[in-house]
N, C-alpha and C positions, 0 to 999 in steps of 0.2 A: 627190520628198521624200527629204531623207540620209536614211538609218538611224539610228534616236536610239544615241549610245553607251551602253555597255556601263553604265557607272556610272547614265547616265540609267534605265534600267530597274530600277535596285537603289534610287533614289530613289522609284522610283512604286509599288514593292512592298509590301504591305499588312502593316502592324505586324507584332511573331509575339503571339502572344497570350499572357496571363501564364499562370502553372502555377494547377491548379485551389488552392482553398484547402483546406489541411491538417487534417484533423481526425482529432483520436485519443482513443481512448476510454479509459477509467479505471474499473476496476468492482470492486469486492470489498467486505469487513466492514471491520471497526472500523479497521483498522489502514492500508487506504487514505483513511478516512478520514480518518484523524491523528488524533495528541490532543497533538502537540507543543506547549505553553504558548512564542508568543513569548520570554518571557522568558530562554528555552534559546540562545537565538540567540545572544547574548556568547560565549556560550563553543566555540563554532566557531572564533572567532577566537584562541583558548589554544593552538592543534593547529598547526603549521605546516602539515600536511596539508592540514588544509580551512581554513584561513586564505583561501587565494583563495576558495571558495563564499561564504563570508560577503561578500565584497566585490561579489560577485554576486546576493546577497540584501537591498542595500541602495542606497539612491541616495546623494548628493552628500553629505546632508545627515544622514547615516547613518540613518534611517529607513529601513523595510523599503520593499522597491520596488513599483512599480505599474507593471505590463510591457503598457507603448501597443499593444504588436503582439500579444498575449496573452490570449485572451476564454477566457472558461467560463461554463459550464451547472452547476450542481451539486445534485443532489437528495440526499435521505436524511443527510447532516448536519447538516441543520437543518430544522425546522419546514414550510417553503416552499422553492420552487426557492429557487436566490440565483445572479444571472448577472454579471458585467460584465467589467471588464479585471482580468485575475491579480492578485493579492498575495495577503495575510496571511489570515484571518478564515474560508476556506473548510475548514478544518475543523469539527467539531461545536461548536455555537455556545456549550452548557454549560460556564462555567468559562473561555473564550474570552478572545483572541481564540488558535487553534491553527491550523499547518499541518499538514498531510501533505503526501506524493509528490508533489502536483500542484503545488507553490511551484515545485520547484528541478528538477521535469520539465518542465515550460511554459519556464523560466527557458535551459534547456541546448537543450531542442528546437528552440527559436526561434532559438536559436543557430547551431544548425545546419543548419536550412533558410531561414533569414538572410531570412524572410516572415513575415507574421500568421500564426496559427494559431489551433485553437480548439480547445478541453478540454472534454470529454463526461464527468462524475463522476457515475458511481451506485455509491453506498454504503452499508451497511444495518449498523448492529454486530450482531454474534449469529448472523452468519444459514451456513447449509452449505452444501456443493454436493451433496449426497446428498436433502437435500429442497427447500430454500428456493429456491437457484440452479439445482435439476435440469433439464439442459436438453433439450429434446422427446424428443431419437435416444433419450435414454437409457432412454426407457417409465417408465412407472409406479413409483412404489418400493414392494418387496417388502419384507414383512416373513420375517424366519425362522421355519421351525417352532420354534425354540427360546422364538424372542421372544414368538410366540403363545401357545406352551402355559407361559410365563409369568405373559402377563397374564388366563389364563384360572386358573391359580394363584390369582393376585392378586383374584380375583373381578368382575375389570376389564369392562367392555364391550367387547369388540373389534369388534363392528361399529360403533361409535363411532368405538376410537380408529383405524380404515383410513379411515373418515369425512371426520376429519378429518386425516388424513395428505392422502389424497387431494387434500385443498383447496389446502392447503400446499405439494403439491409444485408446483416451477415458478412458484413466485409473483413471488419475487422475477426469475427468469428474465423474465418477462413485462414485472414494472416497468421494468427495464433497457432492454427493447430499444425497449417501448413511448417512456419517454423520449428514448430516442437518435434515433430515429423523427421525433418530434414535433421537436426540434431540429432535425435536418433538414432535417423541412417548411418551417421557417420561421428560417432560419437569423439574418436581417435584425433579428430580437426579440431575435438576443443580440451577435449582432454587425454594429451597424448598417452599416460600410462595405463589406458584403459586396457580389459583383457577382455575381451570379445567371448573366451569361452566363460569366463562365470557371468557374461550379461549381466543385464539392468533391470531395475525394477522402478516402476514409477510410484515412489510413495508418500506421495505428497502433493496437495494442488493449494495452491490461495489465492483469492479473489480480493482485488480492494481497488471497488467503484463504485460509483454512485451520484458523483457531484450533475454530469449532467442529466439523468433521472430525475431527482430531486425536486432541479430548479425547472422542469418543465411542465410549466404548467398548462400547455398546448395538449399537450400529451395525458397527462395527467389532472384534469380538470378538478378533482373533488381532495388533490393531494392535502392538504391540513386537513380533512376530515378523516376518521375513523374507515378502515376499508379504501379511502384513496388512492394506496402506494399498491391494492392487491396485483395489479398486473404485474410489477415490478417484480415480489415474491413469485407469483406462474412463470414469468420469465426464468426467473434466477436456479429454480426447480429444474426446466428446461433445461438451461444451464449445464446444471450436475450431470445431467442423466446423460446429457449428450458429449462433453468432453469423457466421461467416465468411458463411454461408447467407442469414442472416436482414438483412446488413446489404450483400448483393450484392459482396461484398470476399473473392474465392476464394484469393487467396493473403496477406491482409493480414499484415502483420509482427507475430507474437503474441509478450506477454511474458509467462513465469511468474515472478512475484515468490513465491519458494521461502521460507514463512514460517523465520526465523533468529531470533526471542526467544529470547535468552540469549548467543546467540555459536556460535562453533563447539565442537561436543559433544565433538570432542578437546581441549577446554577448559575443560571444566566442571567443576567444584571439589567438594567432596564434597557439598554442599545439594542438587547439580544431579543426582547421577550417579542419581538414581530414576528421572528422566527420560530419561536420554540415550537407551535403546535405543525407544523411541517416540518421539523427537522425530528421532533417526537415521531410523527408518524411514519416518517420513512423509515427510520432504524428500526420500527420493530417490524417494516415490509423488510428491508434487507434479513433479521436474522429469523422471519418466521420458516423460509426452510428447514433449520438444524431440528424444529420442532416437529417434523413432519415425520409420520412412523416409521416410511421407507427409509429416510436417511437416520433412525438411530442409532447411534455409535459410530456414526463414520461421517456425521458433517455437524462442526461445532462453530456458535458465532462468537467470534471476537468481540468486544466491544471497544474500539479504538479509544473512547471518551474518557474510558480510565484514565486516561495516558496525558492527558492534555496539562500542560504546564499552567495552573492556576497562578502562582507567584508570578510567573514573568506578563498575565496577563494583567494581574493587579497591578505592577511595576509599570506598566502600558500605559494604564487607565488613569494611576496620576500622574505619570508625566505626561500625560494631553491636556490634564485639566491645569497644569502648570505651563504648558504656551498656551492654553486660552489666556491665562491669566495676562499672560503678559500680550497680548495680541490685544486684550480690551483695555490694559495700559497705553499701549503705539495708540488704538484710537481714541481715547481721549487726552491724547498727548502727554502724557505724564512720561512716556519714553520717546526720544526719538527710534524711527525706524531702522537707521543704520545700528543702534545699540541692540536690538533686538537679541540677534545670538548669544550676545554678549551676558543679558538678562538671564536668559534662559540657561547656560547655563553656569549662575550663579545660584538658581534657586536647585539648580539639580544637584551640584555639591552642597546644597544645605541641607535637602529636603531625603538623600540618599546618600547612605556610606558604602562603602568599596565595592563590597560585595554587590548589592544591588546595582550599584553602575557595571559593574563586569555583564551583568547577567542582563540587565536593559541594552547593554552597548551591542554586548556577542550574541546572545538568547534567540533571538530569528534573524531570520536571513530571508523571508516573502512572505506572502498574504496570509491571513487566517484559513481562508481557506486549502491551502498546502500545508496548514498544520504549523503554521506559521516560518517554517523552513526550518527548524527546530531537529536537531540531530538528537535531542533528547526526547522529547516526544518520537519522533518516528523510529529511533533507535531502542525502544520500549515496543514500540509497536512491532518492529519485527522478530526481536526475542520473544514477544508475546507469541506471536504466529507460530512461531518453531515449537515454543511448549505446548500450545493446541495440538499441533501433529506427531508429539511424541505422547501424549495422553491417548489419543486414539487407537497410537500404532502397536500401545500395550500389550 
């Protein structure tokens, strides 16, 4: 018998197998969850900048997109899980329909591992990483002597309230991973064409919290000063080590999404500047892990603040000081009260052309602190997040 040729053997050789399926996780408060109002969305397309996202954010038919290669899980913005293939709506259902990060993260990441993938959302608004998210390494959380002989001041119960600290810490730590867990198990319940023999790989985590950290100054007593935020950083350290643990994933590609409400603090106009040295110091406690030797190459910080839409905040800022105006008209009677709206806006067609009333009218959709509800900002920020984890995963 010949020897079969050379080719002949490269015909008989058995498939290579595809790459496992990609899943990345998404976990933080209110602001991964989004509160972006569709309705934000027009005016991405105003920016040259992000004029291509928006093309990316829509089908044929300009209608927002529904991405075939694109599943998700998503708890705590709404009521019930809510799973299926990406688009619009997985934001908090109130007031709805709203994006966050995961539209234009799913949208870019898929892009660039050019396969399905699958999106793991747990999101809770409100919630800290000092108790809520506390993750195991971190032990128990401690109250201070100061804090104590406070609420012992206060006439308070302190065996109560350690009580119920105690219950609290780690809670939402648990919801998280217990969900990510359950998904998993049973990955086929959210994304039906999954194939169980090439399995999953988890390659991907991002983080984006911090508002109530921040603003606790109970917790964080020396927060505007220099070294303030350090517990926040040990926690967040924690953090890594322990979902990385808990999810079998020793070096998975972690993002810090470096909370940036308002912009960058060498920016900030005089309303802001009470803020700036606590809002300084926290973000460089948020991204001092990525600095840290153990995590380098595999945990990078975002800096949200990039992202923050200056023009629609200036666009803000005078037309406030345009109904002051007219506000200190009505009181010294130079307008009646009922003409008021009327006033106002007369001086906004003088004072802004189209463009700028489009982007005043549509531009957010909630507070500054949500990023102002701004599809353009947070739709930046989660393309942002997708290019951190394809950087790393090099």
């Amino acid at each position: 018998m010949k020897p079969l040729p050379i080719l002949a053997f490269a015909a008989l050789a058995l498939p290579a197998l595809a790459d496992p399926l990609k899943v990345y996780i998404l976990a933080g408060q209110s602001n991964m969850q989004g509160h972006a109002h569709v309705r934000t969305m027009d005016v991405i397309g105003l920016d040259p900048k992000t004029a291509p996202m928006l093309k990316e954010m829509r089908d044929a038919n300009g209608d927002p997109k529904v991405c075939d290669d694109v599943w998700i899980s998503s708890i705590g913005s709404s009521d019930e899980e809510k799973t299926g293939k990406l688009t619009v709506g997985f934001g908090p259902e109130k007031g709805g329909p709203k994006i966050g990060p995961e539209f234009t993260f799913g949208i870019y990441m898929q892009k660039q591992v050019d396969e399905p993938i699958l999106i793991i959302k747990t999101a809770w608004g409100g919630k800290s990483i000092h108790t809520d998210f506390r993750p195991p390494s971190a032990g128990p959380f401690e109250f201070r002597d100061d804090q104590l002989a406070k609420f012992k001041e206060q006439g308070k119960d302190i065996d109560k309230i350690k009580a119920e600290r105690k219950e609290a810490t780690g809670h939402y730590y648990r919801l998280m991973t217990e969900h990510v867990k359950k998904v998993l198990g049973d990955i086929k319940r959210v994304y039906p064409d999954y194939d169980a023999e090439e399995g999953y790989e988890i390659a991907g985590f991002v983080w984006f919290q911090g508002w109530n950290d921040m603003v606790a100054g109970d917790v964080y007593p020396d927060r505007g000063k220099p070294g303030g935020y350090d517990a926040y950083s040990e926690n967040l350290a924690h953090f890594i080590r322990d979902v990385r643990k808990d999810f079998s994933a020793p070096e998975m590609p972690f993002v810090i999404g470096v909370m940036g409400a308002g912009g960058p603090v060498e920016e900030y106009g005089p309303s802001q500047q009470r803020y700036a040295g606590i809002h300084s110091e926290f973000r460089k406690a948020m991204a001092a892990p990525a600095s840290m030797p153990e995590f380098k190459g595999n945990v990078t910080a975002v800096y949200t603040e990039k992202y923050w839409d200056q023009e629609l905040t200036k666009l803000r800022e005078k037309d406030r000081e345009l109904q002051k105006q007219v506000d200190e008209a009505v009181k010294a009677g130079k307008i009646e009260g009922k003409n008021k709206k009327d006033e106002i806006e007369k001086l906004r067609a003088k004072e802004f052309d189209d463009r700028e009333r489009e982007i005043l009218t549509n531009g957010a959709s909630n507070a500054e602190f949500h990023y102002l509800g701004s599809a353009k900002i947070l739709g930046q920020i989660g393309k942002a997040f997708a290019e951190a984890i394809g950087e790393m995963s090099k």
